[in-house]
TORLOLUM-349360 format. One record per residue (C-alpha): y, z, x; residue number from 1. Coordinates in steps of 0.5 Angstrom, whole numbers, plus 500, padded with zeros to 3 digits. Layout:
> Y; Z; X; NUM
...
! end
This chain:
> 513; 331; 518; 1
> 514; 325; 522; 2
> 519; 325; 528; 3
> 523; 319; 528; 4
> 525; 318; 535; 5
> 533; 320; 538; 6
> 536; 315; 542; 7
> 540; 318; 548; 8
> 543; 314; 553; 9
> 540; 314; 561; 10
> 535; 308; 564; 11
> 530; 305; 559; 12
> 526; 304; 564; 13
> 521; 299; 559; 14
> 527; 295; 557; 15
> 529; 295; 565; 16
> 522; 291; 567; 17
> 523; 287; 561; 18
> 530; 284; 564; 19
> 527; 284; 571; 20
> 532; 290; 573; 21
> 530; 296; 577; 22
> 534; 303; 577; 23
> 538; 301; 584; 24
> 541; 295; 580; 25
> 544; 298; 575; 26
> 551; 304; 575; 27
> 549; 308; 569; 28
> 556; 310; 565; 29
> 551; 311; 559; 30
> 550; 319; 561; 31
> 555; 325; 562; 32
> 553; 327; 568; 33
> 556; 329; 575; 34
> 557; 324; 579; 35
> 557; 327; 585; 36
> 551; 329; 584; 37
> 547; 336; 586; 38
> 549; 341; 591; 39
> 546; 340; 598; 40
> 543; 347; 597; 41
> 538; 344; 591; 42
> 535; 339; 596; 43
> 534; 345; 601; 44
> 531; 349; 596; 45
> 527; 345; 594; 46
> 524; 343; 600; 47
> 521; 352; 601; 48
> 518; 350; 594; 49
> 510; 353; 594; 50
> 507; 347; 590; 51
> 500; 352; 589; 52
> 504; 357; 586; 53
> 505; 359; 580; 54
> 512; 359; 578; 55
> 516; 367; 575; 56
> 515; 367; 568; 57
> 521; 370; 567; 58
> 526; 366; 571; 59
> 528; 373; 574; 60
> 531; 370; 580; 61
> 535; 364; 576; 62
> 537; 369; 570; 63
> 540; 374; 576; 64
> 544; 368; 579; 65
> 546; 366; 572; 66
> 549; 372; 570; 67
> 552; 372; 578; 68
> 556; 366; 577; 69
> 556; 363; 570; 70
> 555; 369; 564; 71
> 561; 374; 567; 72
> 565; 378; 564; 73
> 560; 380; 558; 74
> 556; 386; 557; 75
> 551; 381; 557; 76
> 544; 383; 561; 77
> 538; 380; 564; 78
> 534; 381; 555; 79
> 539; 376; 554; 80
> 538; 370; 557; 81
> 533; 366; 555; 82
> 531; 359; 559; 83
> 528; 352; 558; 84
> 526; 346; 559; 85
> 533; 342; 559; 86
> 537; 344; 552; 87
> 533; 340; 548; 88
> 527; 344; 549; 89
> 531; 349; 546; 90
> 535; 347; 541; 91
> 527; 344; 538; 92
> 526; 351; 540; 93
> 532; 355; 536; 94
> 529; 351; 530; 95
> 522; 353; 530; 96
> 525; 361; 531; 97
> 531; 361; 525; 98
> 529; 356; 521; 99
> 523; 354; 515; 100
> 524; 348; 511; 101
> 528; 348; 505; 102
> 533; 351; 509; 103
> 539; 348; 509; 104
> 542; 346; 516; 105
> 549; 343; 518; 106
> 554; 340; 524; 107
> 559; 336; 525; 108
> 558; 328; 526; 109
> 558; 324; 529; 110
> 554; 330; 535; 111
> 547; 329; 539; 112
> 543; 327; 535; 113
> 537; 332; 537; 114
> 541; 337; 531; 115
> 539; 333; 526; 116
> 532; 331; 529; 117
> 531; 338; 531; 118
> 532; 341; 523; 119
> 528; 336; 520; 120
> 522; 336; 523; 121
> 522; 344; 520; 122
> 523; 340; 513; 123
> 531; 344; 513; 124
> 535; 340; 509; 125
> 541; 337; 514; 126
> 548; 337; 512; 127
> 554; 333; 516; 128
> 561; 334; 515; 129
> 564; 327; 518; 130
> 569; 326; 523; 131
> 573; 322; 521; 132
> 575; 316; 527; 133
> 582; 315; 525; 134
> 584; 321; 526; 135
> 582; 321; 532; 136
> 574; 325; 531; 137
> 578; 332; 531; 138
> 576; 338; 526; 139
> 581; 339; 521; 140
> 578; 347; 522; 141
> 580; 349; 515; 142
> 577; 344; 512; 143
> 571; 345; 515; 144
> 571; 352; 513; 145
> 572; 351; 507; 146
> 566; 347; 506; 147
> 562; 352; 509; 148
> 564; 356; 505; 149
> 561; 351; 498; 150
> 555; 349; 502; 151
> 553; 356; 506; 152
> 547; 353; 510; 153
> 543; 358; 514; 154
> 544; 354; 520; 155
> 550; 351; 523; 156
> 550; 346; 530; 157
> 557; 346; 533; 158
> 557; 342; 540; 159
> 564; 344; 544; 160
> 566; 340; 548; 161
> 562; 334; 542; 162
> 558; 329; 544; 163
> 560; 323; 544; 164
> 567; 324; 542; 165
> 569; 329; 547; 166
> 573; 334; 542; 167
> 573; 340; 542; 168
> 575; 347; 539; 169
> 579; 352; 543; 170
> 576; 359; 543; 171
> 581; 362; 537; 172
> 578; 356; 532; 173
> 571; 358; 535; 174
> 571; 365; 533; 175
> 574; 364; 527; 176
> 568; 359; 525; 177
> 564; 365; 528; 178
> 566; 370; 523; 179
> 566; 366; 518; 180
> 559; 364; 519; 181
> 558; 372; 520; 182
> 560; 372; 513; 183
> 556; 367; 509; 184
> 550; 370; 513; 185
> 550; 363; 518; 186
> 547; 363; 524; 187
> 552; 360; 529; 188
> 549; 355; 536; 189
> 554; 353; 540; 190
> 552; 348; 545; 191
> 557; 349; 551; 192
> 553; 343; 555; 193
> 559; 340; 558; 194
> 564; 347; 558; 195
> 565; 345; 565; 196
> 567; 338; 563; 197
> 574; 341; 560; 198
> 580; 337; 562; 199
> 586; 339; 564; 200
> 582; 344; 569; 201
> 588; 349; 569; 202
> 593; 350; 563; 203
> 600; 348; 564; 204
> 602; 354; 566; 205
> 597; 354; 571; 206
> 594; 361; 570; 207
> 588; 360; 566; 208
> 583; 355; 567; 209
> 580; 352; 560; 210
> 572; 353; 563; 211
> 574; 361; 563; 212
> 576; 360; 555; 213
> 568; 360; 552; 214
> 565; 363; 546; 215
> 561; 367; 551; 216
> 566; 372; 549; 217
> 564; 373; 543; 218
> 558; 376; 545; 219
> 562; 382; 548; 220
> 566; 382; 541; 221
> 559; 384; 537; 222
> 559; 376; 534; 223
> 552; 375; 533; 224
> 552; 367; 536; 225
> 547; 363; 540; 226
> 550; 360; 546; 227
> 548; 354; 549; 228
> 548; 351; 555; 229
> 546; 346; 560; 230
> 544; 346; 568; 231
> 543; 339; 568; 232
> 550; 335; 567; 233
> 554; 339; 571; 234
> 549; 341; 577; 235
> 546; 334; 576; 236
> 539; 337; 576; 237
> 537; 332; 569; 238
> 531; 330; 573; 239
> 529; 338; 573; 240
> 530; 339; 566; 241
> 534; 346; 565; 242
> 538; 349; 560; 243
> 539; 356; 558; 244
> 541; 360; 552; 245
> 546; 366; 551; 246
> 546; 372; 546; 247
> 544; 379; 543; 248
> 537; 381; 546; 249
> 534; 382; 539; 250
> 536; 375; 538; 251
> 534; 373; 544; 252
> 527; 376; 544; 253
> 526; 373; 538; 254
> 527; 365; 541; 255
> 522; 367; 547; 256
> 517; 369; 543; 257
> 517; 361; 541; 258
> 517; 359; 548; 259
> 510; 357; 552; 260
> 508; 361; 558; 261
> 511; 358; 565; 262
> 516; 352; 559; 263
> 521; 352; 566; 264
> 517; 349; 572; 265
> 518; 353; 579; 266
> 522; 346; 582; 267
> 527; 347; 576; 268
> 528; 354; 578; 269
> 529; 354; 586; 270
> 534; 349; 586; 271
> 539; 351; 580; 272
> 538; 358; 583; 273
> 541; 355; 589; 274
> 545; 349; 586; 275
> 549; 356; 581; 276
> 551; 359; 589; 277
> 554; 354; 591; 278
> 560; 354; 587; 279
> 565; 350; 593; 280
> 561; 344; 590; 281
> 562; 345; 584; 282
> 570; 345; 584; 283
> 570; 339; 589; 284
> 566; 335; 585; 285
> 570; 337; 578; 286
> 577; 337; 581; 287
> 575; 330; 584; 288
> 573; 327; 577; 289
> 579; 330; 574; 290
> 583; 325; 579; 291
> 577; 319; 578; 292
> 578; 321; 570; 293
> 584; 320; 570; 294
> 584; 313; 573; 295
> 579; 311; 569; 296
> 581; 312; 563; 297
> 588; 309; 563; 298
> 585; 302; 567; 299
> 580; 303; 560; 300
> 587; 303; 557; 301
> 590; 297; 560; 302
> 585; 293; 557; 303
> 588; 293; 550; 304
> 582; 297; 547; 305
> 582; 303; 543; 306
> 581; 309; 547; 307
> 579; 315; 543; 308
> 583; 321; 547; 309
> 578; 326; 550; 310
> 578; 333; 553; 311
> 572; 331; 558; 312
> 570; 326; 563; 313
> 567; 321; 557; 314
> 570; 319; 552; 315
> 568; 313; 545; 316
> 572; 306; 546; 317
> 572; 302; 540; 318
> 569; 295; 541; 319
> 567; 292; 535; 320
> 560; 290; 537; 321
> 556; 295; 541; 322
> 550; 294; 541; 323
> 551; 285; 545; 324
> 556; 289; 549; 325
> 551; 293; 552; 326
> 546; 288; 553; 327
> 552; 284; 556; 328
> 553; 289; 561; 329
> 547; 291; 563; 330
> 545; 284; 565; 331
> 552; 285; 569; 332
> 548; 291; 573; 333
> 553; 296; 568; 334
> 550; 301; 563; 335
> 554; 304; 557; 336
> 552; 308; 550; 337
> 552; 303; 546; 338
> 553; 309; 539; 339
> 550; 306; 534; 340
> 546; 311; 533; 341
> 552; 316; 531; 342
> 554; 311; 526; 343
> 559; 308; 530; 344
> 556; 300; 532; 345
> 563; 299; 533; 346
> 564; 304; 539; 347
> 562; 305; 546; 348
> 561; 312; 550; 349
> 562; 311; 557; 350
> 562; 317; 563; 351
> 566; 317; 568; 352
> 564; 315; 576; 353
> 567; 314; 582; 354
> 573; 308; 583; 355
> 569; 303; 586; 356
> 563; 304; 581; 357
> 568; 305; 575; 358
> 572; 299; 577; 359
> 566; 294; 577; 360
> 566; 297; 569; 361
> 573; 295; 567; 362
> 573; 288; 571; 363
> 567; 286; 568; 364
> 570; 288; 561; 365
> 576; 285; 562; 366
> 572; 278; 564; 367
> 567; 280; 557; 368
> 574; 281; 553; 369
> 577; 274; 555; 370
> 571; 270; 555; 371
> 566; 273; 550; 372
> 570; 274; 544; 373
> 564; 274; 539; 374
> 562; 281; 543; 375
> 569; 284; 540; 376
> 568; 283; 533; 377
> 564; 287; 528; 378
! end
């Protein structure tokens, strides 16, 4: 089966030298990623790195420290964890091990778009339960179960938070989908690519922090789930491409055997190794975006557009024309996410950057709304 191509956000280097731009003219706002950048720990890393040598074929060192810093408190050992070559590998990865065509598959919309095309190439059938924007793209949980229940696909894709419209689903909705989807016989993904980006970072009580409150859980309760994640995003490692998933050692066993040999390079695994020690620079980099997303958001506000709210650092702002307002933009030295290929031609994803980036953004949208109101129409 043909593999129709996924749009993503990121530099189109192509379209770049079309316009005569290179990567320094241009602030991306398209990519959910830390703009803080990686740990200068990484950097050090990789400098030790021994280009001639083969890299582990088990990523035991990086596996060792995902179970120090980030999968705690879960009963979960090394026979659980498999790693790759960023998320999208293994999502293509999860497709190739639990699914075969005729299949039926199912996910939210709109979500990343790997899901779908990952499905499809098996020959499964894929099904959306649409998300509607009046309401502000959130899951109405028992709606969703109930259709689950009609349709009972072998598969579900959940991403939480949810890329593009930054929703997602506190723990007790997600185990409660889980144990239906246990019930129905359905393999539940759970892509928590952004669970670091999950604001406000503490309740209002101030006692627990949201990133704490994740399905790995559900592991420790005997749910059989596929947790996903992502290193590239929050360790702004998305030149190195990793990505790991965490579940039941059976379940486990059965994706790596559709893994290659030697599927994470040996730069990857040395810099996030380090990157996952240096937890101090993490916290500052998040606690600051908090206060830079904050911001941001409400100077997006001021502009009289619709802001669609979000428990993340990127969030969907209706524009009417996205595509000539992207183009707008990046001839401006701006880059955004023009959403048409989540079926929303009318929204724009943008991503949180520092102050004096973020503020190039809104003035030139304040500039383009006053002048070029053909780009605010659909």
């Amino acid at each position: 089966m043909t593999r129709e191509p996924v749009v993503h956000g990121a530099f189109d280097y192509a379209e770049l030298e079309r316009l005569g731009l290179s990567t320094k003219d241009v602030l991306d706002f398209s990519v959910n990623s830390n703009p803080y950048g990686p740990s200068p720990a990484a950097r050090e890393a990789l400098a030790t790195l021994a280009l001639e040598r083969y890299p582990d074929r088990e990523c035991l060192a990086l596996k060792r420290a995902l179970l120090s810093y980030e999968v705690t408190s879960t009963g979960i050992e090394l026979e659980g964890l498999v790693c790759g070559n960023g998320a999208s590998e293994l999502i293509w990865t999860i497709a190739r091990a639990f699914l075969r065509s005729g299949m039926v598959t199912a996910r939210l919309s709109p979500t990343f778009g790997e899901y779908q095309a990952a499905s499809r190439a098996i020959g499964a059938l894929d099904l959306a339960y649409r998300l509607d924007p009046m309401c502000g793209f959130e899951v109405n949980l028992n709606a969703l179960l109930e259709w689950l229940e009609v349709e009972r696909p072998t598969l579900f894709w959940l991403c939480n938070p949810n890329n593009p419209s930054g929703g997602w689903l506190p723990l007790e909705q997600v185990r409660e989908l889980a144990q239906i989807c246990e019930h129905l016989g359905t393999l539940l993904v759970i892509d928590e690519s952004y669970h670091h980006f999950r604001f406000p970072r503490k309740a209002a009580n101030n006692s627990t922090k949201p990133q704490d409150d994740t399905a790995l859980t559900l592991l420790s309760e005997g749910l059989s789930v596929l947790i996903l994640r992502s290193l590239t995003k929050d360790f702004a490692l998305a030149a190195l491409r990793l990505g790991y998933v965490v579940t039941t050692s059976e379940l486990a066993t059965r994706l790596s055997a559709h893994l290659p040999s030697w599927n994470v390079n040996g730069a990857a695994q040395v810099a996030a190794t380090a990157a996952l020690s240096d937890r101090a620079h993490l916290e500052r980099s998040l606690n600051a975006l908090e206060v830079e997303r904050n911001a941001f958001f409400a100077a997006l506000r001021e502009l009289d557009v619709d802001v669609i709210p979000s428990g993340t650092h990127y969030t969907l702002v209706r524009v009417g024309n996205a595509p000539a307002l992207r183009t707008a933009l990046l001839r401006r030295g701006l880059l955004v996410r023009d959403c048409s290929s989540f079926g929303l031609p009318q929204y724009i994803r943008v991503a949180t950057r520092q102050e004096q980036e973020w503020r190039r953004l809104t003035e030139a949208l304040t500039i383009l709304k006053r002048e070029e109101h053909e780009l605010w129409s659909v």
